[in-house]
C-alpha positions as CSV (number, residue, x, y, z in Angstrom):
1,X,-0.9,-7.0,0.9
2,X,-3.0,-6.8,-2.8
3,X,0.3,-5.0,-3.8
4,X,2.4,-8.4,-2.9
5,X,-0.3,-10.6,-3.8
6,X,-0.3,-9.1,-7.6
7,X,3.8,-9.2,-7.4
8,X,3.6,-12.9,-7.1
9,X,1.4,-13.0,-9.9
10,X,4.8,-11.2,-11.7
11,X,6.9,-14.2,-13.3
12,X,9.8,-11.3,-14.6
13,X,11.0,-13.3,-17.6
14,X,8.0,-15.1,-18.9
15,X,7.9,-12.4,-21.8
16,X,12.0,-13.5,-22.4
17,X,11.5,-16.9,-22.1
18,X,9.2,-17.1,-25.2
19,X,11.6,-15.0,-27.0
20,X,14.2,-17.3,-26.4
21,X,12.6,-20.4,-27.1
22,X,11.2,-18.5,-30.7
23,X,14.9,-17.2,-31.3
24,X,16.4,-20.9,-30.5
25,X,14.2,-22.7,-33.5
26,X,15.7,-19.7,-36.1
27,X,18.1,-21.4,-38.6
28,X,21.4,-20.0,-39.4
29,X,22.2,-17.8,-42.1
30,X,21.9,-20.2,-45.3
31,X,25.3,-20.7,-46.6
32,X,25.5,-20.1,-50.8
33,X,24.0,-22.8,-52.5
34,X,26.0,-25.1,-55.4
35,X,24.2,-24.9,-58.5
36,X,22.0,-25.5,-59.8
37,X,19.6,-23.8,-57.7
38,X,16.4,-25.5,-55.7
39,X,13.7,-23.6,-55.5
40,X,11.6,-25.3,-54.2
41,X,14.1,-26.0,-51.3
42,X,14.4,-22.7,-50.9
43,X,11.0,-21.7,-50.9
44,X,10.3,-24.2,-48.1
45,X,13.3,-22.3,-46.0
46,X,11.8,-19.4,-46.6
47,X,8.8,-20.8,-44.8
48,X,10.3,-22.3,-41.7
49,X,12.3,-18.6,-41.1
50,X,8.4,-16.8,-41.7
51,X,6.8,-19.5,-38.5
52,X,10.0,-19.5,-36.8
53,X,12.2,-16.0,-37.2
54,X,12.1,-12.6,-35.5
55,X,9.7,-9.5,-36.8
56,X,12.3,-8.3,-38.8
57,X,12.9,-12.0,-40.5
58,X,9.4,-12.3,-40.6
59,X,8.2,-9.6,-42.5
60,X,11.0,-10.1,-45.4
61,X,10.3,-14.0,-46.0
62,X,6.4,-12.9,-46.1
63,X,7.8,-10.2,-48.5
64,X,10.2,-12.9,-50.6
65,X,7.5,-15.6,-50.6
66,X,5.1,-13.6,-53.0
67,X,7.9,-12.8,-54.9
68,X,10.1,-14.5,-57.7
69,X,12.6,-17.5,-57.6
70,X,15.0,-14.7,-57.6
71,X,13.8,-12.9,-54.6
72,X,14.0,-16.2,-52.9
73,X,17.6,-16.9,-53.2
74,X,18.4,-13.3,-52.6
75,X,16.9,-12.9,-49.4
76,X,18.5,-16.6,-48.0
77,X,21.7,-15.6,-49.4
78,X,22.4,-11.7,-48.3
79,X,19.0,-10.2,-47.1
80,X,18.8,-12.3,-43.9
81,X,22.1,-11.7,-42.4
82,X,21.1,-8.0,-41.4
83,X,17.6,-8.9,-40.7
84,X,18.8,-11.2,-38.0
85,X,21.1,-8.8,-36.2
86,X,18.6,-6.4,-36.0
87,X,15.9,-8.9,-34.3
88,X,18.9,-10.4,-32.2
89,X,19.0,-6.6,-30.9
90,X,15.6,-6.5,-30.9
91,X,15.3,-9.4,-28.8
92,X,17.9,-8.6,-26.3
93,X,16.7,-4.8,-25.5
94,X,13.3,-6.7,-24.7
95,X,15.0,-9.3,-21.8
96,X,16.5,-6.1,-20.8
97,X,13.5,-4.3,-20.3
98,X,11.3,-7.3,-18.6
99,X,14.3,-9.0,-17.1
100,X,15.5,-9.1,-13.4
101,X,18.7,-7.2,-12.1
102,X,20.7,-10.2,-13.3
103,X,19.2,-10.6,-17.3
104,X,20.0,-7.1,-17.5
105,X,23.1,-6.8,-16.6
106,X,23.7,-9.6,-18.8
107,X,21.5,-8.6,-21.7
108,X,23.4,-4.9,-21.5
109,X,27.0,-6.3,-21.6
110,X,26.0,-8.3,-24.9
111,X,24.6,-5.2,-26.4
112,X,27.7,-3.2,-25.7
113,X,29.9,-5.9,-27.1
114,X,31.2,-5.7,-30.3
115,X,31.5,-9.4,-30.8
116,X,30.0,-10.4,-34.0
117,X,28.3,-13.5,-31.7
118,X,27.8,-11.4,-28.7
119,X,23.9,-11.3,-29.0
120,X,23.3,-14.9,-30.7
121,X,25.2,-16.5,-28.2
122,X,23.5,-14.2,-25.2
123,X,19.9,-15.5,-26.8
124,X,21.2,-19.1,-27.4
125,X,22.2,-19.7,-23.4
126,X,23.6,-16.7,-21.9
127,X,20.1,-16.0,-20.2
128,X,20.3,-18.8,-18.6
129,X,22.3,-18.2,-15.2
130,X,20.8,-14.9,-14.9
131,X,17.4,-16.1,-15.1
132,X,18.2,-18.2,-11.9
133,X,19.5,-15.9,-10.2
134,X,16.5,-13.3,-10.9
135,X,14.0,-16.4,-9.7
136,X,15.8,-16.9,-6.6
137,X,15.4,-13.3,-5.8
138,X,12.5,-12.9,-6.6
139,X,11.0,-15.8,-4.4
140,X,13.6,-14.2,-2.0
141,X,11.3,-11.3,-1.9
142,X,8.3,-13.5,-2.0
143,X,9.2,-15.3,1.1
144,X,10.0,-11.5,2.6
145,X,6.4,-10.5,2.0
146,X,4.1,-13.9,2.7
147,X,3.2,-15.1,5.6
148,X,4.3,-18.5,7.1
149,X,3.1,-20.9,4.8
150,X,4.5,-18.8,1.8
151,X,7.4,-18.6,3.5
152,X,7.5,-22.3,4.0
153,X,6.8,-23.0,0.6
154,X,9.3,-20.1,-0.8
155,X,12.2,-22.4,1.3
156,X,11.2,-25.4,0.0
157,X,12.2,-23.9,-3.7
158,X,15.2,-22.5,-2.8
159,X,16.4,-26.2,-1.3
160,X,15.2,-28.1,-4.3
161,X,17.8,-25.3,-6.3
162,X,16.6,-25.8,-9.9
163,X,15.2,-24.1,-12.1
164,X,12.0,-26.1,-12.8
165,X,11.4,-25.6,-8.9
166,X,11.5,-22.0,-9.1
167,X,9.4,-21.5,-12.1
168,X,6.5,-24.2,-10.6
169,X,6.5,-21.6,-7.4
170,X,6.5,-18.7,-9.6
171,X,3.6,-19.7,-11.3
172,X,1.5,-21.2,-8.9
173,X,3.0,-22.4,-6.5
174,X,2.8,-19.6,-3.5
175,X,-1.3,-19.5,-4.3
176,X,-2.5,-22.4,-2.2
177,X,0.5,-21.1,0.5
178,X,-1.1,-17.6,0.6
179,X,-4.7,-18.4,0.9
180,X,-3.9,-20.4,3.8
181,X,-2.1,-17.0,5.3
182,X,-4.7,-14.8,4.6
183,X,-7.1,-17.2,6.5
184,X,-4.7,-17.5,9.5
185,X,-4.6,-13.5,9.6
186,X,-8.1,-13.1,9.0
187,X,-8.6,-15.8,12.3
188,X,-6.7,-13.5,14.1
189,X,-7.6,-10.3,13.5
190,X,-11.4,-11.8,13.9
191,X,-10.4,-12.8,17.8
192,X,-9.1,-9.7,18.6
193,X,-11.4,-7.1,17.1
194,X,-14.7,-5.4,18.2
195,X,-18.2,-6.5,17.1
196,X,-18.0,-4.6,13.8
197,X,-14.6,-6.3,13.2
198,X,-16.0,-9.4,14.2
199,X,-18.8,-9.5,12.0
200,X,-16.8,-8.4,8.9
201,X,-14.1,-10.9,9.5
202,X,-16.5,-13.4,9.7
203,X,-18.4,-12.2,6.6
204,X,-14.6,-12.6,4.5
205,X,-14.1,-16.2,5.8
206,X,-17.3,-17.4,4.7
207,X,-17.2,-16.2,1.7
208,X,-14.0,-18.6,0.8
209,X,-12.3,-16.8,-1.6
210,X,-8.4,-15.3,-1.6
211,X,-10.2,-12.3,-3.1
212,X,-12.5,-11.5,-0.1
213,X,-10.2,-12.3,2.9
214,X,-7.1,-9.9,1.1
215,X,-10.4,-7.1,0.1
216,X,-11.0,-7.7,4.3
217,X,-7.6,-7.1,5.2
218,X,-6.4,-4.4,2.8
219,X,-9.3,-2.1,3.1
220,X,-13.0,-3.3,5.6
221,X,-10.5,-4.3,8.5
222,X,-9.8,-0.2,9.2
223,X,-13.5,1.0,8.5
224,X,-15.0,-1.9,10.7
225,X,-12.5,-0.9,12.8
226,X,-12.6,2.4,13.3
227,X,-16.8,2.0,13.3
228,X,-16.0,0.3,16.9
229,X,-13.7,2.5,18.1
230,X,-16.5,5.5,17.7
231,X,-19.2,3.3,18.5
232,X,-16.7,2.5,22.1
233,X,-16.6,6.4,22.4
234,X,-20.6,6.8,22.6
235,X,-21.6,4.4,24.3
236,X,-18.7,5.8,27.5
237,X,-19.5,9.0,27.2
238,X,-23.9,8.0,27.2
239,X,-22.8,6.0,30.0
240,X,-20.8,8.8,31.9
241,X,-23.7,11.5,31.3
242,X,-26.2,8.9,32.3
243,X,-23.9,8.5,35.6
244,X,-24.1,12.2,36.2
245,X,-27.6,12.7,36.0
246,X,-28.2,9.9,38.7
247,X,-25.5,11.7,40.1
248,X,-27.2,15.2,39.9
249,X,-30.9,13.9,41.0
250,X,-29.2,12.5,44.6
251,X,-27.6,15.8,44.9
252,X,-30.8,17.8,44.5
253,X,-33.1,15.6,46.5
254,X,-30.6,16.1,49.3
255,X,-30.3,19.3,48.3
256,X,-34.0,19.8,48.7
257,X,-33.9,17.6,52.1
258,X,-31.3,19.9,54.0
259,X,-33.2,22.9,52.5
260,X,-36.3,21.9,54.3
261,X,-34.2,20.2,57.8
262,X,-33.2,24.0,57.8
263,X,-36.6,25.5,57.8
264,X,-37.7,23.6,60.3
265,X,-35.1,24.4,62.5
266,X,-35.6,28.1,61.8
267,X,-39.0,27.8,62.9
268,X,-38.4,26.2,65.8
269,X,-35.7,28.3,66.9
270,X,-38.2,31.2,66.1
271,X,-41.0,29.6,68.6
272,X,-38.3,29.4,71.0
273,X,-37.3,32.6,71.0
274,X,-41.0,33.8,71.1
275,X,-41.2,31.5,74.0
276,X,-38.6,32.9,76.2
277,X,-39.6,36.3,75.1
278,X,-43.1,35.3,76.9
279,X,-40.9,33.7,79.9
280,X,-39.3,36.4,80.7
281,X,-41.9,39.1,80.3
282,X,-43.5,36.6,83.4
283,X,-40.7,36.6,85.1
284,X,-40.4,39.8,86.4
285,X,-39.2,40.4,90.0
286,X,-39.1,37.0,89.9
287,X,-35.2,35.8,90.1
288,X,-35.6,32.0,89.8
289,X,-38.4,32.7,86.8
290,X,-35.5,34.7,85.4
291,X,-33.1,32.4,85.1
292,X,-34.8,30.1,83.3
293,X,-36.1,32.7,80.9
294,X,-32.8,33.6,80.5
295,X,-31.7,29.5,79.9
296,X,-34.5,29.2,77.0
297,X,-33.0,32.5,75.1
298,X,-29.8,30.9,75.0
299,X,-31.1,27.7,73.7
300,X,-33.0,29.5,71.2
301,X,-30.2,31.1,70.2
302,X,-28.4,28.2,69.8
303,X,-31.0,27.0,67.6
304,X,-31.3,29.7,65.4
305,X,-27.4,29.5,65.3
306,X,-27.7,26.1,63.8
307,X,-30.5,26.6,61.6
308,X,-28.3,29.2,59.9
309,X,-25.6,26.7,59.4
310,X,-27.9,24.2,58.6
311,X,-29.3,26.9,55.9
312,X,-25.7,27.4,55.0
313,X,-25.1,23.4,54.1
314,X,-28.6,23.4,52.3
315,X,-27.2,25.9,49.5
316,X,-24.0,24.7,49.4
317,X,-25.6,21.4,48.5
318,X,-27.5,23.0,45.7
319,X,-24.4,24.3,44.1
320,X,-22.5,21.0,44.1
321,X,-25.9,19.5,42.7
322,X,-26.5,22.2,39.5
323,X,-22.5,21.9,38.8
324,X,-23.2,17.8,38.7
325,X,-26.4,18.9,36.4
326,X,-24.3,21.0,33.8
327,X,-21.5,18.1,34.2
328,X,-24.2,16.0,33.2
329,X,-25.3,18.0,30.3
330,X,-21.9,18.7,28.8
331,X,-21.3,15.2,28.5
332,X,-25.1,14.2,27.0
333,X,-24.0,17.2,24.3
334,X,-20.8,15.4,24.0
335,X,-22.1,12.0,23.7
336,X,-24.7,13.3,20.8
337,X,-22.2,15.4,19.0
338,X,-19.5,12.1,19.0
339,X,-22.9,10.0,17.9
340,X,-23.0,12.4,14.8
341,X,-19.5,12.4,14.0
342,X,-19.8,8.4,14.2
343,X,-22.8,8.1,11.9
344,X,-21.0,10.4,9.1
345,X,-17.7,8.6,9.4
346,X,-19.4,5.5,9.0
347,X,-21.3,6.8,5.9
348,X,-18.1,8.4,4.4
349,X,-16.7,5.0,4.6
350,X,-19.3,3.1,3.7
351,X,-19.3,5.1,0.6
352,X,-15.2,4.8,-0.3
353,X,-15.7,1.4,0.1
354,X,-18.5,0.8,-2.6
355,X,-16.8,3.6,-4.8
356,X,-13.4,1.3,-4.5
357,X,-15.6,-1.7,-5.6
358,X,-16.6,0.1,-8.6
């Protein structure tokens, strides 16, 4: 927008303008005087062409002043003639060069003319259209670029359709319109953004100048807003580690619970077993006693059956728990590593932008 901003500072044919208004005040070529000869008349046209002539009708009458009477009359009567074509040329090739589309095409066709009044009469009043046209496009292209209160403004010029109305916006009029838009996008971008945004935004608006809210928006809006989108990035990723080492310390407590569930039932399957070992070494010859020894292996059995699986469930627990851990680590690393890519893109930037101040 600093691009725009210094376009509407532009006014194209100010430089042509001042040319034409210097060229306008130039007498014509003094016609032969009846004798007897004035000099001092002559001396004092001399010195209207030296404040009021081109650089080429300038430097001559400077010359002819200093010299004699003679000199005088020569330059009024033949010297000037050529002088002023070549500062009418002169003239004309600078419109062409600091005019709009429409002074130049205008300013070129009287150059290639070979009309003896081609170039006096383009200085005199042929600018004239052209330079309207070039002001309405060039507030055209200022409306394009502002924002609505330029645009606003902009419109309001192009209705009044003179010329005085387009140089008045030209000049100053889009400054109050644009300050007013840079506010209104600063305002917006300030309720949208992240805390860094935020605080920058807010930083340009109290500062109250066009200068700060356009430095905001061409340049601190993207580093304060990239500095939240890393600082977003951390703090997820510290939060999702954090997550997974809750996450990992359930897993291994339970781990640690089934681990010891098993070994209990292991033992107690292992004092029933010893039990009906002891049953049925009692029971022989005895078929009831049997029996019942027999009953009590089984259940023992059973136990040590489920212990196992109980065992089994116990270390598969542990594995899901130290994959949760290692989760857990990757995405501390992570988290750390993004933390240090933040701080250095934040100091890069902070450095770009003080060098760009400089």
């Amino acid at each position: 927008m600093s691009r725009v901003r210094r376009g509407f500072r532009a006014v194209a044919l100010g430089i042509g303008f001042t040319l034409v208004a210097s060229l306008a005040a130039v007498p014509g070529t003094a016609a032969a005087d009846p004798l007897p000869i004035d000099p001092a008349r002559e001396r004092s046209q001399v010195l209207s062409l030296l404040r009021t002539g081109g650089s080429m009708v300038r430097a001559a009458a400077a010359q002819a002043l200093v010299g004699s009477d003679a000199d005088v009359h020569t330059f009024l009567t033949t010297g000037i003639v050529h002088l002023k074509q070549v500062d009418d040329r002169i003239n004309t090739d600078r419109l062409l060069a600091s005019g709009g589309p429409a002074i130049q095409a205008a300013a070129q066709q009287a150059l290639d003319s070979s009309a003896a009044g081609a170039l006096p009469t383009f200085l005199k009043s042929g600018w004239q259209t052209p330079s309207a046209v070039d002001q309405r496009i060039r507030i055209d292209q200022v409306m394009a670029a502002g924002g609505t209160e330029v645009h606003k403004a902009a419109q309001q010029a192009l209705d009044a359709g003179t010329t005085d109305a387009y140089k008045a916006f030209l000049k100053s009029g889009w400054q109050t319109p644009y300050a007013t838009d840079q506010r209104v996008r600063v305002n917006q971008i300030l309720a949208t953004g992240g805390p860094e945004v935020q605080k920058v935004a807010q930083r340009a608006l109290d500062a109250n100048s066009v200068d700060a809210l356009t430095q905001f928006i061409d340049n601190d809006w993207a580093v304060a807003a990239a500095h939240d989108q890393e600082t977003a990035t951390v703090e997820q990723l510290a939060g999702v580690a954090k997550d997974a080492g809750e996450e990992a310390t359930r897993e291994t407590h339970a781990a640690q619970d089934e681990a010891d569930r098993a070994a209990k039932e292991a033992e107690a399957a292992r004092q029933a077993a010893i039990a009906a070992a002891d049953a049925a070494a009692h029971a022989q010859g005895h078929a009831d006693q049997a029996t019942d020894a027999a009953r009590q292996a089984a259940v023992a059995a059973d136990n040590a059956s489920s212990a196992a699986q109980q065992a089994v469930g116990a270390a598969n627990a542990a594995t899901a728990a130290a994959r949760v851990a290692a989760s857990a680590a990757f995405f501390a690393a992570s988290a750390a590593s993004m933390a240090g890519q933040a701080a250095s893109t934040a100091y890069n930037a902070a450095t770009a932008a003080v060098l760009d101040k400089i």
